[in-house]
Structure formats: C-alpha cells, structure tokens
C-alpha positions as CSV (number, residue, x, y, z in Angstrom):
1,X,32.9,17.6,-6.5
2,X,34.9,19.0,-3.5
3,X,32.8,20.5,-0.5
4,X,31.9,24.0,-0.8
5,X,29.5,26.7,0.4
6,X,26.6,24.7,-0.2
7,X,28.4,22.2,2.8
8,X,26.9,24.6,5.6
9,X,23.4,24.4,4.9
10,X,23.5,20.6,4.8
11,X,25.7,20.2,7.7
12,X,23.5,21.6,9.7
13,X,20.9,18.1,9.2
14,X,22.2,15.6,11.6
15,X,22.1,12.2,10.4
16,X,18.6,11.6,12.3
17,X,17.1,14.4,10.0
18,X,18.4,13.5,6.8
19,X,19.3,9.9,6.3
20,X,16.5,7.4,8.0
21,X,14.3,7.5,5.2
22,X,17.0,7.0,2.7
23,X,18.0,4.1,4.4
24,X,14.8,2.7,5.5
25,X,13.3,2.6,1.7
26,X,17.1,0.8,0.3
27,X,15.8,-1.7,3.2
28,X,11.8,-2.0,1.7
29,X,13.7,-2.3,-1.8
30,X,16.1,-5.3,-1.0
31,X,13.2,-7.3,1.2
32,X,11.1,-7.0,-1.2
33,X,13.6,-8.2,-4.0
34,X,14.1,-11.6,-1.9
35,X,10.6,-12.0,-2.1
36,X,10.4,-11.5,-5.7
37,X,12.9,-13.7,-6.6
38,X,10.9,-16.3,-4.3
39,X,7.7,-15.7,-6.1
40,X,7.2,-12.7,-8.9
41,X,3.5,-12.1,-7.6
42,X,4.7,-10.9,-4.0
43,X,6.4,-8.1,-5.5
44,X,5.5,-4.7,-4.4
45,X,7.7,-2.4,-6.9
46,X,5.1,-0.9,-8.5
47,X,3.4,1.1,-5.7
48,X,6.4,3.1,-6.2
49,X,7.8,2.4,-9.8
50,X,5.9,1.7,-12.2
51,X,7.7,0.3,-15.3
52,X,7.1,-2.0,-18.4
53,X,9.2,-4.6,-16.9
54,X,8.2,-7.8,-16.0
55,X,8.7,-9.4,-12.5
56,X,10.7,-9.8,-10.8
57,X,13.5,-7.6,-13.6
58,X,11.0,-4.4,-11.6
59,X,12.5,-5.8,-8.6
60,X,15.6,-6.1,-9.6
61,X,16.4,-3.0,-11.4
62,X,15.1,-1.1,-8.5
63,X,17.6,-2.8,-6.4
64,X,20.2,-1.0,-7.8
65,X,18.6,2.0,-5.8
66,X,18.1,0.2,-2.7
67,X,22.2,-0.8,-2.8
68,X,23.0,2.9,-3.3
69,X,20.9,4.1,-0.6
70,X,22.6,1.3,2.2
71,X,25.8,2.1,1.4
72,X,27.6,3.9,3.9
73,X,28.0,7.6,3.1
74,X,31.6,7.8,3.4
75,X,32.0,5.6,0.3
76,X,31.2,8.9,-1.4
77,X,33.9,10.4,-0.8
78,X,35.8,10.5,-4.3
79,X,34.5,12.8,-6.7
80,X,33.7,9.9,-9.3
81,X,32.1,7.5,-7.0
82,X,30.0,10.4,-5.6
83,X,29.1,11.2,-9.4
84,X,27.9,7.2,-9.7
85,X,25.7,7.6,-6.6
86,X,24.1,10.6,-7.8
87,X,23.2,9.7,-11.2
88,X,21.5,6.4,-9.8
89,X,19.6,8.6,-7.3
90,X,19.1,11.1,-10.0
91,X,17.4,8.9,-12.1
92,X,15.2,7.3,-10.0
93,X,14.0,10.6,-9.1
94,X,13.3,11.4,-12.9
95,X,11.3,8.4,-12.7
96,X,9.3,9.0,-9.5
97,X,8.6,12.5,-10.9
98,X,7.1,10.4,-14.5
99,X,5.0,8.6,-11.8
100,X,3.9,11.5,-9.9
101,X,3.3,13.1,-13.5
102,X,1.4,10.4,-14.6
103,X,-0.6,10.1,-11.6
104,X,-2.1,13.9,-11.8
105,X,-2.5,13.0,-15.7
106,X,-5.1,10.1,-14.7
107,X,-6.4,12.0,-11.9
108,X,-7.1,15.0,-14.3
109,X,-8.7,12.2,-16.5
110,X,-10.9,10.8,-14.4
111,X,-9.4,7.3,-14.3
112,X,-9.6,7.4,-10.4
113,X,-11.3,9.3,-7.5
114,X,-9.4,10.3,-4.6
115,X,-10.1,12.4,-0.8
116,X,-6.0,12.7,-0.8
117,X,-4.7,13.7,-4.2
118,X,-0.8,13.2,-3.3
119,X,0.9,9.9,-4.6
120,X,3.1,8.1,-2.5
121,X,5.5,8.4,-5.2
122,X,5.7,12.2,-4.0
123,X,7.4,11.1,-0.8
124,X,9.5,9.0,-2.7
125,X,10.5,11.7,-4.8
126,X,11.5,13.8,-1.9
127,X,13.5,11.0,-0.1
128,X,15.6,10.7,-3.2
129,X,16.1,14.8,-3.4
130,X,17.0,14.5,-0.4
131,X,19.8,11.5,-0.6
132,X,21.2,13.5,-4.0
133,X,21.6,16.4,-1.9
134,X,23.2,13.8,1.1
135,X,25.5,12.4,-1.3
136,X,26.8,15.5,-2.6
137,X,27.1,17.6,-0.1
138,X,25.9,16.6,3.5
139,X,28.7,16.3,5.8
140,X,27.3,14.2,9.2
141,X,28.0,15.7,12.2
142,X,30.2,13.7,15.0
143,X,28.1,11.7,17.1
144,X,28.4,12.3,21.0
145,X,26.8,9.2,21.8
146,X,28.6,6.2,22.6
147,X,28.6,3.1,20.0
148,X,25.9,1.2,22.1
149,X,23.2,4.3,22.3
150,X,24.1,5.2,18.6
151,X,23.3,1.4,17.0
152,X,20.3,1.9,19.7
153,X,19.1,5.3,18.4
154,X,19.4,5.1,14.5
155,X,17.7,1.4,14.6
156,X,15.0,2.9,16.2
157,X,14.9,5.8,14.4
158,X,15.1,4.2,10.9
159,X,12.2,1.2,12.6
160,X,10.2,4.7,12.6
161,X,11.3,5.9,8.9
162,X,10.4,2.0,7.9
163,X,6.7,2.7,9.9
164,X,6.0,6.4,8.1
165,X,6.9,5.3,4.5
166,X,4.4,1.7,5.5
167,X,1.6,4.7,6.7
168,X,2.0,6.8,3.6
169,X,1.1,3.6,1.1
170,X,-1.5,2.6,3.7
171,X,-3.1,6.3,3.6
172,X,-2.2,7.1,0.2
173,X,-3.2,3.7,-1.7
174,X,-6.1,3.7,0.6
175,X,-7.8,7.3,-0.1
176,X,-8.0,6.3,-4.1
177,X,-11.0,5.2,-5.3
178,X,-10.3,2.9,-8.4
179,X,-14.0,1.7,-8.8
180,X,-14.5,0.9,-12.3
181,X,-16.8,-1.3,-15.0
182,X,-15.9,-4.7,-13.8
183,X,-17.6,-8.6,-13.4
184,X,-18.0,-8.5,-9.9
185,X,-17.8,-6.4,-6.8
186,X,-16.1,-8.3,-3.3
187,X,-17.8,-7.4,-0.3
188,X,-15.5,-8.2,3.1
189,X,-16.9,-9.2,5.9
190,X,-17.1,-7.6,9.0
191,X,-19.0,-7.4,12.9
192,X,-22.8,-9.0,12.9
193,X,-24.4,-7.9,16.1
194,X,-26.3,-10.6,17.9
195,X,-29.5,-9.9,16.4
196,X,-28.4,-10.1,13.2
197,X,-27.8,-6.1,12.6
198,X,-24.5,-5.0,10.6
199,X,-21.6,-2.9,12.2
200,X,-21.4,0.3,10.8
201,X,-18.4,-0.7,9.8
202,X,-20.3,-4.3,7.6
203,X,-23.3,-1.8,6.4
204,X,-20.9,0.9,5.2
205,X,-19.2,-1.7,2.9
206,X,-22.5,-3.6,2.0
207,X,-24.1,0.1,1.0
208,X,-20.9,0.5,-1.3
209,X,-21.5,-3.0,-3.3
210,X,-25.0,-2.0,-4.0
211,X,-23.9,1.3,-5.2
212,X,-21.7,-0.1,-7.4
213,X,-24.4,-2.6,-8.1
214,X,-26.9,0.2,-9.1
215,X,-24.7,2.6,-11.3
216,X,-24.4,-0.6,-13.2
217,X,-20.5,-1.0,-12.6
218,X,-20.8,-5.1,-11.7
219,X,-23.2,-8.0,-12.9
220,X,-22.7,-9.9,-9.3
221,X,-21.9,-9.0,-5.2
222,X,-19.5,-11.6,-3.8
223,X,-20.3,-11.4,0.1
224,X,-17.3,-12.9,1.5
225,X,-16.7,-13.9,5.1
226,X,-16.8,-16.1,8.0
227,X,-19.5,-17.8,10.6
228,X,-19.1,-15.1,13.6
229,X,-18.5,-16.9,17.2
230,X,-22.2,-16.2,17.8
231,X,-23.2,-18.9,14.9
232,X,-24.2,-15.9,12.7
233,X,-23.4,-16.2,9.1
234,X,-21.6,-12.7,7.7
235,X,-22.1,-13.6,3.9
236,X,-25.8,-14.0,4.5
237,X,-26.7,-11.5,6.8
238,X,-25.0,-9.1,3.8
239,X,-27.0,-10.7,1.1
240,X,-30.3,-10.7,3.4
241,X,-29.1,-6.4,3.9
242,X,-28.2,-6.3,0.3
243,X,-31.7,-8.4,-1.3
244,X,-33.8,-5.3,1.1
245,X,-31.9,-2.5,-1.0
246,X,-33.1,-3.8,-4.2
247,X,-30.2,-6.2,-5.4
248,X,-32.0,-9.5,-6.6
249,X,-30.7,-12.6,-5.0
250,X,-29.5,-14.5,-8.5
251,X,-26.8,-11.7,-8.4
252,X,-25.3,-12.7,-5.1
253,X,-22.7,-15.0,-4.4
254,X,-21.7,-16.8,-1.3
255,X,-18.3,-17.3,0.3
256,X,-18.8,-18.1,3.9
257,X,-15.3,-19.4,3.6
258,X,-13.5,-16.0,4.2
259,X,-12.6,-16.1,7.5
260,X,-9.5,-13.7,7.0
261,X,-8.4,-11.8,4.3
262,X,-6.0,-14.4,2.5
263,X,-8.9,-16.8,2.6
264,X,-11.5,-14.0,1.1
265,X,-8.8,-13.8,-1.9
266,X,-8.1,-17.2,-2.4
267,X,-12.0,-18.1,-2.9
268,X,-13.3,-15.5,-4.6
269,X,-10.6,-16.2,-6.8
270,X,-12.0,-19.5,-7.7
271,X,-15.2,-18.1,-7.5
272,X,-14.2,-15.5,-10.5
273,X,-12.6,-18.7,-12.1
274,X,-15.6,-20.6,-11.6
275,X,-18.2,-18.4,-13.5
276,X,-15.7,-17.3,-15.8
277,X,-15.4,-13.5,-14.3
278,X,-12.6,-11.0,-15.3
279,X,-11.9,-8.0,-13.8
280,X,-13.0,-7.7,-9.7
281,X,-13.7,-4.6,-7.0
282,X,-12.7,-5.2,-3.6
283,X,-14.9,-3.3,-1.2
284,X,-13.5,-2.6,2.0
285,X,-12.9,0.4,4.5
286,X,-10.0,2.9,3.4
287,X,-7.7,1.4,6.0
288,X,-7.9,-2.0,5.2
289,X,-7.4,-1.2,0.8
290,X,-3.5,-1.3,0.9
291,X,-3.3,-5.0,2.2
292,X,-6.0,-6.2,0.1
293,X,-4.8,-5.2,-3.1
294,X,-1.5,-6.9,-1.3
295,X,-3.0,-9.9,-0.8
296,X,-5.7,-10.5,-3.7
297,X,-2.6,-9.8,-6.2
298,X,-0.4,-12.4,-3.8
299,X,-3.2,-15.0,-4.2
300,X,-3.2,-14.7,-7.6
301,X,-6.7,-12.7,-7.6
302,X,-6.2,-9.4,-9.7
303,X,-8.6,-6.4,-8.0
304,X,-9.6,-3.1,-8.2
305,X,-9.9,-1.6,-4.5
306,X,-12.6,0.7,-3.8
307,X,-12.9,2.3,0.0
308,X,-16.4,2.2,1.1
309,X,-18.0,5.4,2.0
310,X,-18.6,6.3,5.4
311,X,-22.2,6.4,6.6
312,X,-23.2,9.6,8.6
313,X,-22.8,7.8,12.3
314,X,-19.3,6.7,11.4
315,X,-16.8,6.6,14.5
316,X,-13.7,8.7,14.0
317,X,-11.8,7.3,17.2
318,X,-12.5,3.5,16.3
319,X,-11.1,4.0,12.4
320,X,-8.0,5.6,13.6
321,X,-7.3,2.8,16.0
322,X,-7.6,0.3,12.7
323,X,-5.4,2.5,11.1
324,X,-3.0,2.7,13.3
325,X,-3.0,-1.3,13.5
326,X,-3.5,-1.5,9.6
327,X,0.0,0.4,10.0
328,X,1.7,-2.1,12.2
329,X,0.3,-5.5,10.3
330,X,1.0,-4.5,6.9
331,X,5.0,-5.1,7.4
332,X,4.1,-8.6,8.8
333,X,1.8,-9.8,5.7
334,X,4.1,-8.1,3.6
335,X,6.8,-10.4,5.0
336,X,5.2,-13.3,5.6
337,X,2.1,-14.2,3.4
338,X,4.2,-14.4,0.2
C-alpha cells in the first residue's frame, strides 16, 4: 500500500510515542514463550489471550505476534510484506476485542465483581490498533540523537512501556473480585503487632475469609503464614481473630509454613490434596492478587483470587507504596519462580 495522505497524521508520532509498547509486549510474548516451553504451568498467555489451546501451543501461537511486533519497521516496506504484518496484527486485535467482549458479557452476568471494569485486554487492543496503523502508514522521523543516546533512550523508554503494561495486569487483575462457591478460602499472612493485634492490613484479609465464611461460599479458612521475628505465630493469631467472629475452630486450618508466597502456594496445595478439596479463594489485598494467581497456578495450586476489602482506617499512602513495589517484583517472579 504506497504512503498517502493518511502518512501525515502518523508522521507526526515519533518513535517514542508510537512504538514502545508494541515492542515491549513482542518482548513479554517471547519471555514468556521460553518459559512455557520450560514448564507449560509458567505460562502467562491467557491474561491476555484466552483460547482453547492447550499449553504451551497458547504460547506458541501467540508468538507469532510477539515476532511481528520485534521486527524492525523497515521490513515493512513492500506492499505484500506490509499486508502479512497487518493481517497478523489484525487478527490478534479481532481476538483481543472477543476477549474484551467476553469480559463485559461475564461482567454483565455477574460471574465477577470489579471497582475497575476495563480489561487489560483493552490496552492490548489498543497497542495492536496502534502497530496496524504503524505498519501501514507511520513513517519514523530521523533521529537527531547520536547512536549511543538513541540505544540509551528507547531501552529506557521501552524498560518503562515493559513497567506500564506489568502495572495494568497488576491493577487490572487485581480490582476483580472472582469470589465464588468453592472448598476452601486461603487467608495470607501479614504484620502481627507485638501484642498479638492484626495490621490493618492481616484484619482486612482475615474479615474477608469470614465473609466468605458466612455467605456460605467455603466449608474451611486456610490461615497461611509464617512465625513473625517477634516469636508470634501469623496463622494462629488469625484463627484466634477469626474463632472471636463466629467461625468454629474445626473449620480452620493451619499453615504456619507460609513464610512467602511460593511457600503459602505450595502447602496449601497439599493441604487441598490432603482433605481432598477442589476449587480454592486466595484472599489477599488488591495489590498483591496478580502474583498470587501467578504463583498458586506455577505451584500447581489452581485459585480463585479475591481482594480483601478495605476497612474504614485503611492507609492510602502505605498501599500505593506496595503497589508501586508489587509493580517492580512482579517481572522478577515472573522470570524467575518458574
């Protein structure tokens, strides 16, 4: 399709407007495709693209996108090359607009609650609008800067792209409630004061398992966590808060193993084994969602997450600090605890 008209508009994006997000999800695509192949269960796909495929064949059709959206945009340049791109990034588009679809149709439905009703398959969707309209008819402006500052500017310009598309999952995934009828609710540990009082942070999660508890969602609470460095057991100190809001102890399970997160997944997952329970909730504050669902699913542990609800003394400065370090940790377990 030679350049027309529609070139002037597009020109006018320079490549740090237009192309970092592109080029920063082709990047999330292909990592995560080596650690598919490595081990199906530490495939992420289907935050984005959700298909009746198994893993990793998600994984690896969707790196077809990811190879389309590294290439260099120059390789455009023949009309029928340019018509190959675009269909790929075409499609993909149709089928982050299903998801989006979809999404609205089970929100509408009541399969899930959410305080943020946009998917992050939206932004996807708009990245790949926005790479079909690249590889038709963007033409990138000459860059002033020298080859040093240039390498120096778009990696740390696409570092930020990579860091924006992490804080939209993070936000997104972690705004949706997905509580639902299942065996058990897991509780995460968190802060015990030295006289044996929750954080607000522990109590808002604890409250949250014994509503769940109470609208007769879950049979059992799984209080999961770790001895603090004060000798103070989490786990108990949550059943002893739990027991006073009216759950009976038989219904209360132990794991004062969970020192961390992974650790949480991987015995609660025998724990479900153990008594012979199905489905699970993870209860946990908004921020921390996105990694557990991560995790439990990487540890074998299948979970529903559900954010707890924030009590009326809740701290907005402290939650956006975890947030922001939610933001920066997620790429890490996502590369490493596969």
């Amino acid at each position: 399709m030679p350049h027309s008209t529609w070139t002037r508009p597009v020109h006018r994006f320079s490549l740090l407007a237009i192309r970092p997000l592109g080029f920063a999800l082709g990047l999330l695509i292909l990592l995560n495709l080596v650690l598919a192949l490595e081990n199906p269960r530490s495939s992420a796909t289907r935050v984005w693209l959700d298909l009746p495929l198994p893993e990793p064949a998600l994984s690896i059709f969707a790196a077809l996108l990811g190879l389309v959206l590294l290439l260099p945009h120059r390789v455009a340049g023949s009309p029928r090359i340019r018509w190959i791109l675009g269909g790929v990034v075409c499609g993909f588009a149709f089928l982050a607009a299903a998801n989006v679809v979809a999404y609205y149709h089970r929100l509408y439905t009541g399969s899930f609650r959410t305080a943020f009703p946009v998917p992050f398959s939206c932004l996807i969707l708009l990245v790949l609008v926005s790479e079909f309209a690249r590889i038709f008819w963007w033409v990138p402006a000459p860059s002033t800067l020298p080859p040093p500052a240039r390498v120096f500017v778009r990696t740390m310009v696409v570092s930020l792209a990579f860091l924006i598309l992490i804080s939209a999952h993070v936000v997104t995934f972690g705004s949706t409630d997905h509580r639902r009828t299942a065996s058990a609710a897991v509780v995460l540990g968190a802060k015990v004061y030295e006289d044996g009082s929750l954080s607000e942070a522990l109590r808002d999660r604890v409250d949250t398992g014994v509503r769940l508890y109470r609208q007769k969602l879950v049979d059992f609470l799984i209080m999961t966590g770790g001895v603090g460095a004060n000798g103070i057991s989490e786990p108990e100190r949550m059943a002893a808060y739990a027991i006073a809001h009216g759950v009976p102890p038989g219904r209360i399970i132990l794991d004062e193993g969970g020192n961390n997160t992974f650790a949480s997944a991987r015995n609660c997952g025998e724990i479900a084994r153990r008594y012979g329970f199905g489905e699970l909730l993870t209860v946990s504050q908004d921020w921390h969602c996105a990694r557990i669902k991560l995790i439990f699913e990487r540890a074998g542990t299948p979970c529903f997450t559900v954010p707890a609800a924030k009590g009326e003394n809740a701290p907005i400065v402290r939650p956006s600090f975890f947030l922001f370090r939610e933001i920066l940790a997620y790429p890490f377990y996502f590369i490493y605890h596969s």
